[in-house]
N, CA, C, O and CB atoms as a CASP TS submission, in Angstrom:
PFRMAT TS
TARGET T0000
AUTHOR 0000-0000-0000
METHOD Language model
MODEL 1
PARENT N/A
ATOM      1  N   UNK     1       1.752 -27.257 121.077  1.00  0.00           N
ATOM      2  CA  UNK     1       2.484 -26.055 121.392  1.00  0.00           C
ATOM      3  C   UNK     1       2.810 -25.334 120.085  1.00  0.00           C
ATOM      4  O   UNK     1       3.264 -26.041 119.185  1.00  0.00           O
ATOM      5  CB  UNK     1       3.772 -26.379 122.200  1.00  0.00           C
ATOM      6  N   UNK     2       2.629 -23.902 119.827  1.00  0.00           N
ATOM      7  CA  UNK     2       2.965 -23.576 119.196  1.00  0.00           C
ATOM      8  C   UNK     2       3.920 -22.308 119.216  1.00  0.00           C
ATOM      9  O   UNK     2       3.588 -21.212 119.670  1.00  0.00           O
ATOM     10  CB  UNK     2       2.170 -23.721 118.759  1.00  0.00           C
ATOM     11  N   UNK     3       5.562 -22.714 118.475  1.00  0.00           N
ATOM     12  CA  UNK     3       6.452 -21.521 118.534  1.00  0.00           C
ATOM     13  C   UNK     3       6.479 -20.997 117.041  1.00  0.00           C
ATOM     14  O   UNK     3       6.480 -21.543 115.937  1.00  0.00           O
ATOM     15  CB  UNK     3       7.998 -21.902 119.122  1.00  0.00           C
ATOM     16  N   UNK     4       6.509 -19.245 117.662  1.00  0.00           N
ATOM     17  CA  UNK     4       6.865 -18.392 116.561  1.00  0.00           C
ATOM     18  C   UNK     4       7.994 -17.908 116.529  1.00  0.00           C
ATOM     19  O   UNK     4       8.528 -17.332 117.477  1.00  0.00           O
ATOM     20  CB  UNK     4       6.163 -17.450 116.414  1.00  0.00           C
ATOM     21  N   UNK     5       8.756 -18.192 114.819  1.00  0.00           N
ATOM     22  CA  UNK     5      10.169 -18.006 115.064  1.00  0.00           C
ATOM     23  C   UNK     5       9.936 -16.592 113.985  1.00  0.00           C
ATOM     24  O   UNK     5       9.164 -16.611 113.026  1.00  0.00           O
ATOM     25  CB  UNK     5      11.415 -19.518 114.597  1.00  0.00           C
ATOM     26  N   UNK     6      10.421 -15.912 114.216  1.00  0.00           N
ATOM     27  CA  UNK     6      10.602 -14.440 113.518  1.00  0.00           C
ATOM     28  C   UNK     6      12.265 -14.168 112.669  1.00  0.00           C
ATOM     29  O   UNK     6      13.210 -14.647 113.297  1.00  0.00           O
ATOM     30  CB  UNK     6      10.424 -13.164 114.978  1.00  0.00           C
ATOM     31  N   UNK     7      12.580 -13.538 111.492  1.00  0.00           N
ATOM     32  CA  UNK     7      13.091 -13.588 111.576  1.00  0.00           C
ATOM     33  C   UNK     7      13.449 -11.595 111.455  1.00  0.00           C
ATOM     34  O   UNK     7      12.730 -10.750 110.922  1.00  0.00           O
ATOM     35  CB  UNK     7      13.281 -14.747 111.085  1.00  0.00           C
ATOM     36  N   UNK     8      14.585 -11.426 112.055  1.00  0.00           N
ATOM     37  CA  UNK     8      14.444  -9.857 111.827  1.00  0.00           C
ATOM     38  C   UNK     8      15.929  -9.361 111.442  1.00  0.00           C
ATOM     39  O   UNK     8      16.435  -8.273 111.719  1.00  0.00           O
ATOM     40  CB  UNK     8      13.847  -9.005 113.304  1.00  0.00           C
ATOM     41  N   UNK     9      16.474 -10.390 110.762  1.00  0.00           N
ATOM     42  CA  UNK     9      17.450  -9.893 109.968  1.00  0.00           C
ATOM     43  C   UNK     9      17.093  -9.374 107.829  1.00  0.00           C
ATOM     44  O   UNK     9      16.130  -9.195 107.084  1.00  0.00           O
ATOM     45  CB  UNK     9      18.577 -11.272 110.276  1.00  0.00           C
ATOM     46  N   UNK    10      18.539  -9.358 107.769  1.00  0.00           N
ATOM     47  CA  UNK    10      18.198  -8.687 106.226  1.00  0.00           C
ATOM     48  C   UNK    10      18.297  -9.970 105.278  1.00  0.00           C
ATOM     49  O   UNK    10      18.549  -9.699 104.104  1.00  0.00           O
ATOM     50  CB  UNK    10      19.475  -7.333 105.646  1.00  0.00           C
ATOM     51  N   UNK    11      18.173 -11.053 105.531  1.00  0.00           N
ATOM     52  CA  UNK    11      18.474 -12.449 104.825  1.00  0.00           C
ATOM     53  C   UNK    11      18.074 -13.904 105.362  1.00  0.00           C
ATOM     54  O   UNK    11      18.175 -14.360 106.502  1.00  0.00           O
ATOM     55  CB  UNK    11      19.897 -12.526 104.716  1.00  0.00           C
ATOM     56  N   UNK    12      17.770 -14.272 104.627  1.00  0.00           N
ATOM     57  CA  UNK    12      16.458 -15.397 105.016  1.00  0.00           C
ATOM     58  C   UNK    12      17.570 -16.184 106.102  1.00  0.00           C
ATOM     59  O   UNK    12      18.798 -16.228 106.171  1.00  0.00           O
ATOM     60  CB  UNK    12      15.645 -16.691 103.319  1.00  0.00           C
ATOM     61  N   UNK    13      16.647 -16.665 106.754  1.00  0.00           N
ATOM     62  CA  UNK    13      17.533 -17.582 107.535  1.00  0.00           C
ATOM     63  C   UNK    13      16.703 -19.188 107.688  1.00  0.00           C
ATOM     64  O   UNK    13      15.559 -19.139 107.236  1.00  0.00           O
ATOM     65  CB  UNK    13      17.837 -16.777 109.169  1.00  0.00           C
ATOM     66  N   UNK    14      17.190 -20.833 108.357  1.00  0.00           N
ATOM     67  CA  UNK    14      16.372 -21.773 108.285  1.00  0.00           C
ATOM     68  C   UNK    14      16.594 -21.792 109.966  1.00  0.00           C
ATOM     69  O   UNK    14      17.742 -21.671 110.393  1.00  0.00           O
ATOM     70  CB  UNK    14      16.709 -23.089 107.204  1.00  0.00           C
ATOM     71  N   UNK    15      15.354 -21.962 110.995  1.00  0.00           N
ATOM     72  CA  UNK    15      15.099 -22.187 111.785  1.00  0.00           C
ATOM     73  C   UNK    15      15.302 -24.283 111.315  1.00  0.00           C
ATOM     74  O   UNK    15      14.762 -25.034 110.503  1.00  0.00           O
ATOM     75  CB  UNK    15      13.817 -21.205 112.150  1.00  0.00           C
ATOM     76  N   UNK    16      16.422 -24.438 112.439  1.00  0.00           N
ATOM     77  CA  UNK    16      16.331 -25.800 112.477  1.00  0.00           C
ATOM     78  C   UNK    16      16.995 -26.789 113.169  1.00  0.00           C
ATOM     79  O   UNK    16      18.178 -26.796 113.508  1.00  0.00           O
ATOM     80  CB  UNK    16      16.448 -26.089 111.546  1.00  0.00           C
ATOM     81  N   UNK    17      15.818 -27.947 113.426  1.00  0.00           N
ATOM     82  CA  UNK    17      16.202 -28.188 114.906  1.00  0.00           C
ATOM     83  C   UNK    17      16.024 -30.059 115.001  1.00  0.00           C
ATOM     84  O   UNK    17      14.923 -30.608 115.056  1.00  0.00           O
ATOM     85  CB  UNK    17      14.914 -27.138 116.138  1.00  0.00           C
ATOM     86  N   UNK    18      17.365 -30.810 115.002  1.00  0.00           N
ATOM     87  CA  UNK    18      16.900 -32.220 115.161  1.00  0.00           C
ATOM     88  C   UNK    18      16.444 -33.137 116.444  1.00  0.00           C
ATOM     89  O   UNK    18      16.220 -34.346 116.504  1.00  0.00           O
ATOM     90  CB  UNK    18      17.852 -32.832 114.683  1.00  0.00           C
ATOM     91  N   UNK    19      16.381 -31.968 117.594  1.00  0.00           N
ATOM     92  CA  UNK    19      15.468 -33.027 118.265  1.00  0.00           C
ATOM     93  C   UNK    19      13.981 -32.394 118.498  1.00  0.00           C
ATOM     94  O   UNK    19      13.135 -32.818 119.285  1.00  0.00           O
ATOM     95  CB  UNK    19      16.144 -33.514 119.774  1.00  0.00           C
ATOM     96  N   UNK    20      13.906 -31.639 117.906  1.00  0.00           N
ATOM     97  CA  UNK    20      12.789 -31.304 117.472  1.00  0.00           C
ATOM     98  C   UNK    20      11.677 -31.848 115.904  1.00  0.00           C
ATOM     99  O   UNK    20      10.481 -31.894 115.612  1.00  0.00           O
ATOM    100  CB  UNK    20      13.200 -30.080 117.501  1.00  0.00           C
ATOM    101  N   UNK    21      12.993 -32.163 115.282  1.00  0.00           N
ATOM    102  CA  UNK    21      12.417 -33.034 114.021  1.00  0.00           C
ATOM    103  C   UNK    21      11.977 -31.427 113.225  1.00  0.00           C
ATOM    104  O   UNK    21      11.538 -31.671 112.101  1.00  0.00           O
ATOM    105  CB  UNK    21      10.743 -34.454 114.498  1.00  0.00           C
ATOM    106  N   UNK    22      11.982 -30.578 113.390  1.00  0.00           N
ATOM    107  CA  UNK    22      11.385 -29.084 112.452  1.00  0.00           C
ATOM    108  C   UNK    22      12.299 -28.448 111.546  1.00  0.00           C
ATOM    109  O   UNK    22      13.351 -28.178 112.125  1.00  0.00           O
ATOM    110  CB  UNK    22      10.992 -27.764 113.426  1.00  0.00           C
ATOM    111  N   UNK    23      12.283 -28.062 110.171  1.00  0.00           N
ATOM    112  CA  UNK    23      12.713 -27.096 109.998  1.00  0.00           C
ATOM    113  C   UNK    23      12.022 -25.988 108.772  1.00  0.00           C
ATOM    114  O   UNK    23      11.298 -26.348 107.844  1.00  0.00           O
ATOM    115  CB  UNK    23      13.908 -27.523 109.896  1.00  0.00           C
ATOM    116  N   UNK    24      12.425 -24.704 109.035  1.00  0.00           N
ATOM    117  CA  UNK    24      11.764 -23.972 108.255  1.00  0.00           C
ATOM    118  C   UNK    24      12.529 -22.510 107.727  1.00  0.00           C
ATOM    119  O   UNK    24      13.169 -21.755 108.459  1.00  0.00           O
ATOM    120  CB  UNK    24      10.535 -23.796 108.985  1.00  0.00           C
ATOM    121  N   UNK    25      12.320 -22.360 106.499  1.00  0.00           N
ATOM    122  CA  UNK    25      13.049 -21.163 105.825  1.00  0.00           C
ATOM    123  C   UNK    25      12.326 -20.289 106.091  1.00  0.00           C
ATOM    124  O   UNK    25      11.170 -20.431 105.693  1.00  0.00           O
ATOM    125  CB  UNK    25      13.325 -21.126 104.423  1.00  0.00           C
ATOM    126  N   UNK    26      12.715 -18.824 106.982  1.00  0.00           N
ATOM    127  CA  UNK    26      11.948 -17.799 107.293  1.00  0.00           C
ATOM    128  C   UNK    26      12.654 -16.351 106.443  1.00  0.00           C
ATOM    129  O   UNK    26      13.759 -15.886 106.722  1.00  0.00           O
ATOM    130  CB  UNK    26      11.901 -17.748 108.997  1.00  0.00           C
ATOM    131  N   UNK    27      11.876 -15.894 105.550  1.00  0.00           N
ATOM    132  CA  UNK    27      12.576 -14.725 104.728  1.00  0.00           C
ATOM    133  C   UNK    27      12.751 -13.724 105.663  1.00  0.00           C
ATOM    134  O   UNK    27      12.331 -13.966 106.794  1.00  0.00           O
ATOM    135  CB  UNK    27      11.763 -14.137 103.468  1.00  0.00           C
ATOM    136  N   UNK    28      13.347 -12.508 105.426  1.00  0.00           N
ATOM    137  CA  UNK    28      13.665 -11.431 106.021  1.00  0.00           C
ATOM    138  C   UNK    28      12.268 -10.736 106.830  1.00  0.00           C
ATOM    139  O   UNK    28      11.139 -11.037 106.440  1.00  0.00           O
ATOM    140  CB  UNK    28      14.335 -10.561 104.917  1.00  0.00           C
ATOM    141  N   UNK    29      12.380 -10.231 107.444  1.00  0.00           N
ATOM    142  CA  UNK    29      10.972  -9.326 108.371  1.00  0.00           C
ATOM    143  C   UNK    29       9.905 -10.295 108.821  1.00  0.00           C
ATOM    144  O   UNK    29       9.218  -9.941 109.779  1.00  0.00           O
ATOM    145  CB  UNK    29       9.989  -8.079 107.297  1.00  0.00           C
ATOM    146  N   UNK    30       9.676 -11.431 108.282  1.00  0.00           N
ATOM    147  CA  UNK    30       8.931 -12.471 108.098  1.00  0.00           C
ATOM    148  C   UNK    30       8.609 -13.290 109.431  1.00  0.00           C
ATOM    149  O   UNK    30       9.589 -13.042 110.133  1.00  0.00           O
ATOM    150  CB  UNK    30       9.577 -13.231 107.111  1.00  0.00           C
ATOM    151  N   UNK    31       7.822 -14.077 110.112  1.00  0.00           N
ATOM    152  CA  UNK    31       7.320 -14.734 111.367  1.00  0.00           C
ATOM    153  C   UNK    31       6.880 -15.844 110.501  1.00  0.00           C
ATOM    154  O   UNK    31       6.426 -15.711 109.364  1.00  0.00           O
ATOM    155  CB  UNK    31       6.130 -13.932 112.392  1.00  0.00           C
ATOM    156  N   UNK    32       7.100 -17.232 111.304  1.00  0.00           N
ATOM    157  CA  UNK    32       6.325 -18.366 110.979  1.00  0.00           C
ATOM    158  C   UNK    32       5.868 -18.844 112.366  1.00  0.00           C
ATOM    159  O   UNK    32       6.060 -18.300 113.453  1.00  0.00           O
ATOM    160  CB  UNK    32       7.139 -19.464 110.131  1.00  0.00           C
ATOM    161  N   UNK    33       5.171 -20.068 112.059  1.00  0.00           N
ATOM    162  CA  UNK    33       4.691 -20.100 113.211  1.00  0.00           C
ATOM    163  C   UNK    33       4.720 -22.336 113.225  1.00  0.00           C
ATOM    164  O   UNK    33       3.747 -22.952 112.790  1.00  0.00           O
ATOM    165  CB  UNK    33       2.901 -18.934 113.232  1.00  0.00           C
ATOM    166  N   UNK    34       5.533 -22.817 113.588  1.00  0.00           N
ATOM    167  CA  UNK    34       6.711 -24.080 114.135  1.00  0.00           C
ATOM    168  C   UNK    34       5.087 -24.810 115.220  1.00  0.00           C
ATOM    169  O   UNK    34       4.449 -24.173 116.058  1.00  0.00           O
ATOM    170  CB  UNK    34       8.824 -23.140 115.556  1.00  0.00           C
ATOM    171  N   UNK    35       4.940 -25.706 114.946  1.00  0.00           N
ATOM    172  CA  UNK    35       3.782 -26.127 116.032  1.00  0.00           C
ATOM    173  C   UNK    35       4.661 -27.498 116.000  1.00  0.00           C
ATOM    174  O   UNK    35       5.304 -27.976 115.065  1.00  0.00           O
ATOM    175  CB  UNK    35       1.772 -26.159 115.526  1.00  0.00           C
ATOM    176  N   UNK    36       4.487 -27.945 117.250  1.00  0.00           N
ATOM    177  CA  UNK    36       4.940 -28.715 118.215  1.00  0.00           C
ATOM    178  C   UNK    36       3.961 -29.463 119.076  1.00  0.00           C
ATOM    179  O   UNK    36       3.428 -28.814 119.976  1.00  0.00           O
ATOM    180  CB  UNK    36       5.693 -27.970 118.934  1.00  0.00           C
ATOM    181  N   UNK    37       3.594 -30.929 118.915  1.00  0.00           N
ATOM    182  CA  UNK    37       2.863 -31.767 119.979  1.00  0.00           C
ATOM    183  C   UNK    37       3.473 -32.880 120.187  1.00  0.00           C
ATOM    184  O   UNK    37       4.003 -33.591 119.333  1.00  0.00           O
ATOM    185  CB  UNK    37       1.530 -32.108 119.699  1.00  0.00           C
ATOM    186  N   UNK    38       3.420 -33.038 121.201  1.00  0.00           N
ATOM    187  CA  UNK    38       3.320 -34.013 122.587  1.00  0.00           C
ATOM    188  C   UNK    38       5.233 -34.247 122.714  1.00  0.00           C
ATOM    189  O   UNK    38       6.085 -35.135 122.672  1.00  0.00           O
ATOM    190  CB  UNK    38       2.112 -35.992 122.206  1.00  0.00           C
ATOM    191  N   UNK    39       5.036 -32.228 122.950  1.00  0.00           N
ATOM    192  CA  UNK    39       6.629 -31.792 123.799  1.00  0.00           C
ATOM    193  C   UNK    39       6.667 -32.394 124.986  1.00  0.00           C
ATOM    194  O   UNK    39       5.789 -32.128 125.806  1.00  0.00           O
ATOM    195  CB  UNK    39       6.914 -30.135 124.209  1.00  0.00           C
ATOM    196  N   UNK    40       7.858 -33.466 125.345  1.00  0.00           N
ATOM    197  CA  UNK    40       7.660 -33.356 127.142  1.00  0.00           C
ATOM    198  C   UNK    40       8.786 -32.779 127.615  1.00  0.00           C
ATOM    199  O   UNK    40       9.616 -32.403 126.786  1.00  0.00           O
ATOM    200  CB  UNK    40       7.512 -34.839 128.047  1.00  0.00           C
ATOM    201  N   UNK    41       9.017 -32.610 128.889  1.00  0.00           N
ATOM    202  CA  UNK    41      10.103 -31.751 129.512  1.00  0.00           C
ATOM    203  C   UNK    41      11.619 -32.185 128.970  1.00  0.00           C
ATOM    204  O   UNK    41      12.177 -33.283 128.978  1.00  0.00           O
ATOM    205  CB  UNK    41      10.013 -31.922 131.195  1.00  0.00           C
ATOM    206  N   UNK    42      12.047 -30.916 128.509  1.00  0.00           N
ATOM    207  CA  UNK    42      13.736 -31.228 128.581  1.00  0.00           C
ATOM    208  C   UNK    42      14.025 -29.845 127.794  1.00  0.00           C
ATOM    209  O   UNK    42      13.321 -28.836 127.804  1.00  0.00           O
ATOM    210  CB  UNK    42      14.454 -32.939 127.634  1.00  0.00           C
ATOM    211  N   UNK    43      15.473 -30.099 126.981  1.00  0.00           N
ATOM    212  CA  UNK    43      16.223 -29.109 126.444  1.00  0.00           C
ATOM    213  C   UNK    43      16.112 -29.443 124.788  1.00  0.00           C
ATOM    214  O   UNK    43      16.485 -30.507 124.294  1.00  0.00           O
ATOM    215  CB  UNK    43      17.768 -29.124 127.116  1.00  0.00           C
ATOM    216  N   UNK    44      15.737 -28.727 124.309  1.00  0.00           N
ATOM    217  CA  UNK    44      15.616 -28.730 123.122  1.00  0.00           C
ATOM    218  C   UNK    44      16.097 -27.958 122.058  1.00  0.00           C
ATOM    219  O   UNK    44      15.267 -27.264 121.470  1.00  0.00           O
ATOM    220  CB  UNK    44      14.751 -28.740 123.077  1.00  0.00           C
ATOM    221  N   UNK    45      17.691 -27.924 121.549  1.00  0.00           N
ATOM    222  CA  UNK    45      18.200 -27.234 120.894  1.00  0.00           C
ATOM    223  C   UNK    45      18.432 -27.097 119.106  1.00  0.00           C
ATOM    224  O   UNK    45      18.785 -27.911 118.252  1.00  0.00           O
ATOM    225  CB  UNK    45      19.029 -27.359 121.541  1.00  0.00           C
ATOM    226  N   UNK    46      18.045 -25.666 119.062  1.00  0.00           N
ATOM    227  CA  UNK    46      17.412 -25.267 117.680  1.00  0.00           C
ATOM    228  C   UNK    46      19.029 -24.610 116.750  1.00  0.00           C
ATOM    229  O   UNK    46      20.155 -24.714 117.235  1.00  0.00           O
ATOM    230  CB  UNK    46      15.867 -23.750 118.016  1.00  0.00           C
ATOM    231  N   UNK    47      18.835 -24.207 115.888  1.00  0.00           N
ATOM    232  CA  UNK    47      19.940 -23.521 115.021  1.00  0.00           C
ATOM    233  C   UNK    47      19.345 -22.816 113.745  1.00  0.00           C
ATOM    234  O   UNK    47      18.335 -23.199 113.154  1.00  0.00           O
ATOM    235  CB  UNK    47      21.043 -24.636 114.526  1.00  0.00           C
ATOM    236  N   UNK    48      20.331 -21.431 113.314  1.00  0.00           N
ATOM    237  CA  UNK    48      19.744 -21.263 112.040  1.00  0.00           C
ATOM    238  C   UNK    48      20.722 -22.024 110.879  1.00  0.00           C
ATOM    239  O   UNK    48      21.913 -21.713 110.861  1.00  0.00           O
ATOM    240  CB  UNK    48      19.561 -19.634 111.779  1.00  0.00           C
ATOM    241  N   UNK    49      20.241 -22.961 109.972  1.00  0.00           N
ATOM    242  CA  UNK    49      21.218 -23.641 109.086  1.00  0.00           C
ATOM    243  C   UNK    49      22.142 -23.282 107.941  1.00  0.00           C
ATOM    244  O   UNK    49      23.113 -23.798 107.389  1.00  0.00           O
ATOM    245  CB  UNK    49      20.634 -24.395 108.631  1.00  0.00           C
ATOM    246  N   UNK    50      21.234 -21.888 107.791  1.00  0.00           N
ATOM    247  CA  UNK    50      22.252 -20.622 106.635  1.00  0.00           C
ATOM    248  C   UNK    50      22.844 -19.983 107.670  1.00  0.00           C
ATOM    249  O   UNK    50      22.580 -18.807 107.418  1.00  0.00           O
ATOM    250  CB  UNK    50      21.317 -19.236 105.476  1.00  0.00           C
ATOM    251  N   UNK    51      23.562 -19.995 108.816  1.00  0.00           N
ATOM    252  CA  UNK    51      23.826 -19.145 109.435  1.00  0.00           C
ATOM    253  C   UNK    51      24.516 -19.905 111.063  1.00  0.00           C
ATOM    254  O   UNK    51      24.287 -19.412 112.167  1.00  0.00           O
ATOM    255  CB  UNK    51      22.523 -18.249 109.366  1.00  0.00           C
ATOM    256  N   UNK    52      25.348 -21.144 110.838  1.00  0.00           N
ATOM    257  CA  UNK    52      25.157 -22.071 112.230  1.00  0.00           C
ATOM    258  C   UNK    52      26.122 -21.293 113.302  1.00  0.00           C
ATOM    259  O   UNK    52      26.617 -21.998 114.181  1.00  0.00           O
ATOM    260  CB  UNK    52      25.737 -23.921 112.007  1.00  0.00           C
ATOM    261  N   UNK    53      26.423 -19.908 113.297  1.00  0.00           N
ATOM    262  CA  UNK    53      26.401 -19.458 114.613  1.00  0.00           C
ATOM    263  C   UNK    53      25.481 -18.882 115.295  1.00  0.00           C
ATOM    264  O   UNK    53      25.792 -18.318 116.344  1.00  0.00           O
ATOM    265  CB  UNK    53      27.149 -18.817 114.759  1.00  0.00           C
ATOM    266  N   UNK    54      24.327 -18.897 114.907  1.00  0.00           N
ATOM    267  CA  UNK    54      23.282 -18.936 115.304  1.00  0.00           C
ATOM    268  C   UNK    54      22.335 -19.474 115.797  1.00  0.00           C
ATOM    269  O   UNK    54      21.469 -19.879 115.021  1.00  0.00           O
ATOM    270  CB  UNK    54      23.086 -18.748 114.957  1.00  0.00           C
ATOM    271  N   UNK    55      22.115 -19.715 117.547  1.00  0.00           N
ATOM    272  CA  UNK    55      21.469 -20.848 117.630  1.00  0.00           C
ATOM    273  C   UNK    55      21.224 -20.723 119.234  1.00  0.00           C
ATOM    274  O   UNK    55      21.883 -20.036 120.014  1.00  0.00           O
ATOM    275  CB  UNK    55      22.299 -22.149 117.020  1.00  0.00           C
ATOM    276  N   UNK    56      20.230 -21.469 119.500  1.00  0.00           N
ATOM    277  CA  UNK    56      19.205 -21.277 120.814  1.00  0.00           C
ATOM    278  C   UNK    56      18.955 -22.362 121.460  1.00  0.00           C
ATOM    279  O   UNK    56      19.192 -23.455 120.947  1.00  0.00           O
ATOM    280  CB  UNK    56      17.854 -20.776 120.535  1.00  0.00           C
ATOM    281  N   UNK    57      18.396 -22.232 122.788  1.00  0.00           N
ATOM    282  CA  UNK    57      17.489 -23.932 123.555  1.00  0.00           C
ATOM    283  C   UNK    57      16.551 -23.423 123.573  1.00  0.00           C
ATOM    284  O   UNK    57      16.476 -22.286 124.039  1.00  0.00           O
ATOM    285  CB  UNK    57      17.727 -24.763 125.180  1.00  0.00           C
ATOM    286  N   UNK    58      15.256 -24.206 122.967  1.00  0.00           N
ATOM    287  CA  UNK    58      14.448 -24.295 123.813  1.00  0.00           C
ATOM    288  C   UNK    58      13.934 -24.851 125.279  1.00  0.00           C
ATOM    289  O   UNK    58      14.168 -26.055 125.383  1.00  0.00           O
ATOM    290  CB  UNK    58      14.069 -24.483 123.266  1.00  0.00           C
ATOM    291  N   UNK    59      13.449 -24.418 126.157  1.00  0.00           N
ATOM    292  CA  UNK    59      13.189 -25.349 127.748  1.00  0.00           C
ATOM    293  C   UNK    59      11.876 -25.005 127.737  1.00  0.00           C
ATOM    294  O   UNK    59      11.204 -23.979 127.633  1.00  0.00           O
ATOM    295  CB  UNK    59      14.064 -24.844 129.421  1.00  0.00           C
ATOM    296  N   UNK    60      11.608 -26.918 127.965  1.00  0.00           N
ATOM    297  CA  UNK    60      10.317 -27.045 128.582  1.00  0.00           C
ATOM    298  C   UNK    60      10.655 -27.781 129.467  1.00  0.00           C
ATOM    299  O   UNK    60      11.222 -28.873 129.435  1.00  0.00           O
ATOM    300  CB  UNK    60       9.202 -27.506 127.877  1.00  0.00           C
ATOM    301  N   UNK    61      10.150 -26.915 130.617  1.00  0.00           N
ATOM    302  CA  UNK    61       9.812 -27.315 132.245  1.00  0.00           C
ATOM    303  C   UNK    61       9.006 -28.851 132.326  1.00  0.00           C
ATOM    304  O   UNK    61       8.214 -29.385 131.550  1.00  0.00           O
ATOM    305  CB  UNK    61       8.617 -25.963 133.011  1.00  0.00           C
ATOM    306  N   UNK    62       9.550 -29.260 133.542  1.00  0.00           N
ATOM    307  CA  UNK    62       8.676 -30.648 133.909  1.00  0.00           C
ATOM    308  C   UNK    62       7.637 -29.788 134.946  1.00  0.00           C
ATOM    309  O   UNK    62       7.971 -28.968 135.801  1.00  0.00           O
ATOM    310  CB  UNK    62       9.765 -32.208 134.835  1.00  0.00           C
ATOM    311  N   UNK    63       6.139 -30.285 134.556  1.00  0.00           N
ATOM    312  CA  UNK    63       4.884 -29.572 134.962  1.00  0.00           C
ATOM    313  C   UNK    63       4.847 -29.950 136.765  1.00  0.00           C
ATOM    314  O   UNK    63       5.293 -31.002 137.223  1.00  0.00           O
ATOM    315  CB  UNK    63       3.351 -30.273 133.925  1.00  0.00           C
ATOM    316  N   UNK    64       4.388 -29.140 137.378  1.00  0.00           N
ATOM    317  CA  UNK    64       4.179 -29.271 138.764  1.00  0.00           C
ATOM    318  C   UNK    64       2.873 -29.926 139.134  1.00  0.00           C
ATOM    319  O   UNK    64       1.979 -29.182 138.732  1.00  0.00           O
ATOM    320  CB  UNK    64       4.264 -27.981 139.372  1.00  0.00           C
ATOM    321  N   UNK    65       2.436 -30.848 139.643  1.00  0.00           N
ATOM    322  CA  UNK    65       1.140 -30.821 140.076  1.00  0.00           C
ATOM    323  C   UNK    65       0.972 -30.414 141.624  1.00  0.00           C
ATOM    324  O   UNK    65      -0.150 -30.355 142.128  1.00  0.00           O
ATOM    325  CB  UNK    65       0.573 -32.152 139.789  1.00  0.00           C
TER
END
């Protein structure tokens, strides 16, 4: 899986996330691109670390067959 974290403020920020095991310094205007394998379903919550009111879940769905 691959997520793109953007950042679109005026000051770098760190995309970062421990149950994800990722983290990454994204400068101002700037996109990276966070790849992720063998995600399985749940909640997965991220933060920026220069900035910890800042902060998101990721959700990955449990797949339907």
């Amino acid at each position: 899986m691959r997520l793109e974290v953007s950042n679109q403020t005026a000051v770098a920020i760190e995309f970062e996330s421990f149950e994800l095991n990722r983290e990454r310094v994204v400068q101002p205007g700037q996109k990276v691109a966070v790849y992720l394998s063998g995600l399985g379903p749940g909640r997965y919550e991220f933060f920026d670390d220069f900035h910890p009111e800042r902060k998101g879940v990721l959700v990955r769905p449990v797949r339907r067959a």
